[in-house]
N, C-alpha and C positions, 0 to 999 in steps of 0.2 A: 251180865250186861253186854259180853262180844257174842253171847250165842248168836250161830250162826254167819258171821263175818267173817269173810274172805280176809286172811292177813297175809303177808307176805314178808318174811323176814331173810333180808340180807346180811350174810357174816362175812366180813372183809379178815383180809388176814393178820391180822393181829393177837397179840397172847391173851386178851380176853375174849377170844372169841370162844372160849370153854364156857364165859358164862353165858352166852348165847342159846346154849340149851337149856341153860335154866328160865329165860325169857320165853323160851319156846314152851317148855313144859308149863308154864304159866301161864302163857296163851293159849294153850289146847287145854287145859283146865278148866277157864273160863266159858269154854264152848265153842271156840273161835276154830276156822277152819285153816291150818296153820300149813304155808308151805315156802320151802328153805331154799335160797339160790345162795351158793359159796365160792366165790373164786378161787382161783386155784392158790392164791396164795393162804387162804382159809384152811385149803385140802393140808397144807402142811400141818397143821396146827394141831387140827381133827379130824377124825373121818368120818365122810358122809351118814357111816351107817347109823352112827347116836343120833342123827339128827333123823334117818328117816323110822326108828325105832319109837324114838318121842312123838313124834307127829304125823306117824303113819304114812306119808307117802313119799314119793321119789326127791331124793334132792336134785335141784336142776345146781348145771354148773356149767353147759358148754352150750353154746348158741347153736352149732349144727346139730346138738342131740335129739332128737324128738319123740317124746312119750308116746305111749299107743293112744291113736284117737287124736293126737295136735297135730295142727299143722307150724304153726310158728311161735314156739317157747315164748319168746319175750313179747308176743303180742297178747296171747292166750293170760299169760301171766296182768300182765298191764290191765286188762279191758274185765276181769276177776276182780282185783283186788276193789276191798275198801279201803288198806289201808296199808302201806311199806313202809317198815322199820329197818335202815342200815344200822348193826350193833356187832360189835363194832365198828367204828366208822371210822379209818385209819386216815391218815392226812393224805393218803395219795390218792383213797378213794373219795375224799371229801374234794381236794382237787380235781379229780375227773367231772364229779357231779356239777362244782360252781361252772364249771365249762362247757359242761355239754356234751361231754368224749363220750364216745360209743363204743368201747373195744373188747368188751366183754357182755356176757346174759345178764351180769346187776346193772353195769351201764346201760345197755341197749332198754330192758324194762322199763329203768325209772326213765328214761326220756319218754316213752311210750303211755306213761302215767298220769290219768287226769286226776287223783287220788289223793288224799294228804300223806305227805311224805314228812318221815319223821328221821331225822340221822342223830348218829348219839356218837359222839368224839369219844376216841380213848389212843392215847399215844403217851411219848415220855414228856415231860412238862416242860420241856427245851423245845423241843417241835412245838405243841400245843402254844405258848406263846411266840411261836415263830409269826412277824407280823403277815406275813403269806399266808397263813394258815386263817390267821384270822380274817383275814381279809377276803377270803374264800367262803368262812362263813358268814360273813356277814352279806356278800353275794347271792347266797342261799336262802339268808334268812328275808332278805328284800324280795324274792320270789316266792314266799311262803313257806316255804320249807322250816317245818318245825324245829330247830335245835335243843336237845337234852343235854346241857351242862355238863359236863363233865364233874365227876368228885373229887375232893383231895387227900390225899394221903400215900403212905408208901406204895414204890410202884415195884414193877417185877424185876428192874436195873439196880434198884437201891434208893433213888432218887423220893424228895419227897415234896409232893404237892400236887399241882392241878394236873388232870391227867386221866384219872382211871373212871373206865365205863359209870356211868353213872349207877348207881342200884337199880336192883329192877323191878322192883314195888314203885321205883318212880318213875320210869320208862312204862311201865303198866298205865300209870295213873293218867300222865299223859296220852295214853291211846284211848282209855276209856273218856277223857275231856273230848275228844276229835270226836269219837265210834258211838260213847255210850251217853251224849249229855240227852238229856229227855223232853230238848225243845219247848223249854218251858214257856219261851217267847212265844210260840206262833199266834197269829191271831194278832200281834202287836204292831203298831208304827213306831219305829223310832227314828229319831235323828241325832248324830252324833256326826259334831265338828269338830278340825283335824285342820295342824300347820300354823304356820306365823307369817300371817296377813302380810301383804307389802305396800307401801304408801310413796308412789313415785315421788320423787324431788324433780328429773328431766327425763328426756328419754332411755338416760343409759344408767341412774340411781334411782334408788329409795332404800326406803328405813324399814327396818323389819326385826326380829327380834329371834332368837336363838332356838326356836320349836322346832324339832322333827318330823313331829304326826306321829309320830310310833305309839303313843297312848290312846291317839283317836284313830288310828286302824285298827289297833290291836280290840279297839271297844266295835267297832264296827264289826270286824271278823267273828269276832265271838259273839254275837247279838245274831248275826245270819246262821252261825252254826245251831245256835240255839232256838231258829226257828222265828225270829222276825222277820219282817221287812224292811229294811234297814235303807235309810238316806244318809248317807256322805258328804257334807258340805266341805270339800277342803281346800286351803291355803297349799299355796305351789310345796310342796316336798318331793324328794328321791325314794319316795317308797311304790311300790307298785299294790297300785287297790287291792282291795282282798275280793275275790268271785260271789258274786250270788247279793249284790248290792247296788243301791242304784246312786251314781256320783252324781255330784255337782260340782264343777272346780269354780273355785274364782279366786283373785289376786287380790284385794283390796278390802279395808274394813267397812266400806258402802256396800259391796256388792255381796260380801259374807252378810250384812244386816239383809239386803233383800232379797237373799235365798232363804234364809232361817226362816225370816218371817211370812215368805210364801206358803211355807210348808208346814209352819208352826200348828195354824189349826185344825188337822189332820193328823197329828201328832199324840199318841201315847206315853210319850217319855221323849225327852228333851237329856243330851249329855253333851256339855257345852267343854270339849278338851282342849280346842282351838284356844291360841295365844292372839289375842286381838290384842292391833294396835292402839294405844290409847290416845294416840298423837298423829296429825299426819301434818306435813307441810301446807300452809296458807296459799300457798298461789304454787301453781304447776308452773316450770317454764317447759315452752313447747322447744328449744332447741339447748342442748347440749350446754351446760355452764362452763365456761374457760374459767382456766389456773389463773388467780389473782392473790392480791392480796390477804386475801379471807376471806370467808362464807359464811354468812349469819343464816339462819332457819328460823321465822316466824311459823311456830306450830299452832295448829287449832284441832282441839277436844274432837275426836268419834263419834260415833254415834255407841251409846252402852247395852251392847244386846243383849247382855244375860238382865239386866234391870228393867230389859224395855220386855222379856219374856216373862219374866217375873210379874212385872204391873199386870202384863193381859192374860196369866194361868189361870186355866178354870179346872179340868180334870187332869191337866198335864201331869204327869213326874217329871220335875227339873233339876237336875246335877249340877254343879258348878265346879271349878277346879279352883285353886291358889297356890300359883308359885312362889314363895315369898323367900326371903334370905335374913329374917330377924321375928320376933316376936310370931310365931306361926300361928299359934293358936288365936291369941286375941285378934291378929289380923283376918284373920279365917272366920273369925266365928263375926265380925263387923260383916265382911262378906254376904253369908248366910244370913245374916237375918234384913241389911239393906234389900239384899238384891230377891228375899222371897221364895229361897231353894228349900226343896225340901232333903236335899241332901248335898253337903260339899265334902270334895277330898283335896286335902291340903299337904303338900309338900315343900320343905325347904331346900331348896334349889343347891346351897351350900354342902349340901353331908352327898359323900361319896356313895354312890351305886343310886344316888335320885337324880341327879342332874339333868339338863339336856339332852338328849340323844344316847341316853343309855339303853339298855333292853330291861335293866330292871329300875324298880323305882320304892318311896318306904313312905309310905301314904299315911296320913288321917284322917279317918271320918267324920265327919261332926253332923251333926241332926241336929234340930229346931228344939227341941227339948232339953238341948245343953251337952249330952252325950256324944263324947271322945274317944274314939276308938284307933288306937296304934299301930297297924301294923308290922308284920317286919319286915325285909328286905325281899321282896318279891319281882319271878316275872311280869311283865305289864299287859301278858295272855291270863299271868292268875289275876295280879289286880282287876282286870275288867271281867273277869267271871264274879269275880267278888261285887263289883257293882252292880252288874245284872241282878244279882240276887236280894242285893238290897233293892233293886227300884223295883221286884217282885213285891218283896213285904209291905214297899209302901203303895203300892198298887191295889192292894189286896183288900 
């Protein structure tokens, strides 16, 4: 599935970077054309030469060095790759990277990289939830930067839990989702909305609702990788677009209705992630409300865009989502058959690792034919490869 792909694998210096050969010789297995940049804090740990014995050629480690035939290491490397894996990926190098620092060959490269970049944590589990650290990832991960989880269990100090290099059957798996998915979309239109609509009250409030967009980028991102051509309708968020997609922002649940339905009949598949308002304020004030006594809100009803895409589908695929916090299933499956989907995924918002603004989410499917499919506790890069693949079947 890599034959042939340029890969680029960064070992930071950390005690797992022993199993960094085993990644390697995995990758060069595969058929993947595999080449090793180690800092020097790496060189402590292990020495060049297992890396360049597994993977046949020079390991790069010093920016001024220059192989025969290059002229500049870290551009040479950069403007190569399909794809750079940091493993280990130590907190100071995960630091450098949310930043930007340039002061070594793996820093100087990966700024030089237009590539999917893939970093994979492993450190002691005091550092790893150090809130710095995470915050650093999370930095990365707003920039696309793929993150591999770390695993839990005994570590090299004694200590025991989240921490250690992830496997690397999983770290694999994840390169072949970026390198080897088989663009099963192309040929496809899609659209897929993102964010939680905002419905002014004056000029400096409105009402809005707790959405990140991170399940409707994350659907977005993967529908482009996979070879669509993908529309982004989305609600103001902190996330940065994903490349190779064509946006459309808007702030408001009128203006989310007449993008959607611009583009609706043009459309292939229809994946509605976006949290629309169901409410907005009856009358706008044009200046600023002063502190009084109280503040009352006459709200008036939306307009309902997944029912108003429902009434007009003719070959669409339509998705639906439902956030709910009680009865999920029977709320969800009311959903589905009011609004005319042919597929919704329904989570409740209460149970830990689904909430708002997490990176993973624990989904159910439900289909028009009554069938309930559970989930478990997933990325929301695998959840949307998972939906892709259903709106294939039903496509089909």
């Amino acid at each position: 599935m890599l034959a042939g792909k340029y890969i680029v694998v960064g070992v930071s210096g950390g005690i797992a970077a022993h199993r960094a050969l085993d990644l390697t010789s995995t990758l060069v297995k595969t058929g993947a054309e595999v080449h090793v940049i180690m800092t020097d804090a790496a060189r402590e740990f292990i020495r060049p030469l297992a890396f360049e014995a597994i993977s046949g050629h020079q390991v790069h480690h010093d920016i001024f060095v220059t192989p025969p035939g290059w002229r500049y290491p870290h551009l040479e490397l950069a403007k190569k790759a399909d794809l750079a894996v940091v493993a280990p990926a130590t907190a100071n190098i995960i630091a450098k990277l949310s930043c930007g620092l340039a002061d070594d060959l793996l820093t100087t490269a990966a700024l030089a990289m237009s590539c999917p970049l893939v970093v994979c944590p492993a450190m002691n589990l005091y550092m790893y939830k150090n809130p710095v650290v995470q915050e650093n990832l999370e930095r990365l991960r707003r920039r696309g930067v793929i993150i591999v989880d770390p695993a839990s269990g005994r570590q090299a100090c004694g200590d025991e839990g989240p921490g250690r290099l992830a496997d690397v059957p999983v770290i694999v798996q994840q390169i072949e989702h970026l390198l080897g998915a088989n663009r099963d979309l192309a040929g496809l239109k899609v659209l897929v909305t993102a964010g939680g609509t905002r419905e002014p009250i004056d000029p400096v409030r409105y009402i809005t609702n707790r959405s990140s967009g991170k399940m409707g980028y994350a659907l977005a991102r993967t529908a482009a990788e996979r070879g669509a051509r993908v529309y982004l309708v989305s609600a103001p968020t902190r996330l940065v677009p994903p490349t190779g997609i064509e946006m459309v922002s808007v702030e408001t649940a009128e203006q989310m209705y007449q993008a959607v339905m611009d583009l609706y009949p043009e459309m292939d598949a229809v994946v509605k992630a976006a949290a629309v308002s169901d409410y907005r304020p009856g009358t706008y004030q044009n200046q600023k409300i002063k502190k009084g006594g109280g503040l009352v809100l006459e709200l008036e009803k939306t307009k309902d865009i997944l029912a108003e895409l429902g009434n007009r589908k003719k070959s669409q695929v339509l998705v639906g989502f439902a956030a709910e916090t009680q009865d999920l299933v029977q709320n969800a499956t009311n959903k589905l058959i009011q609004k005319n989907l042919d597929l919704l995924v329904a989570n409740d918002v209460t149970q830990s690792g689904a909430g708002f603004g997490t990176d993973t989410n624990i989904v159910k499917l439900l289909y028009p034919d009554g069938r309930v499919e559970s989930l478990p506790i997933m990325d929301k890069l695998e959840i949307s490869h998972r939906i892709w693949d259903e709106v294939l079947k039903i496509k089909a």
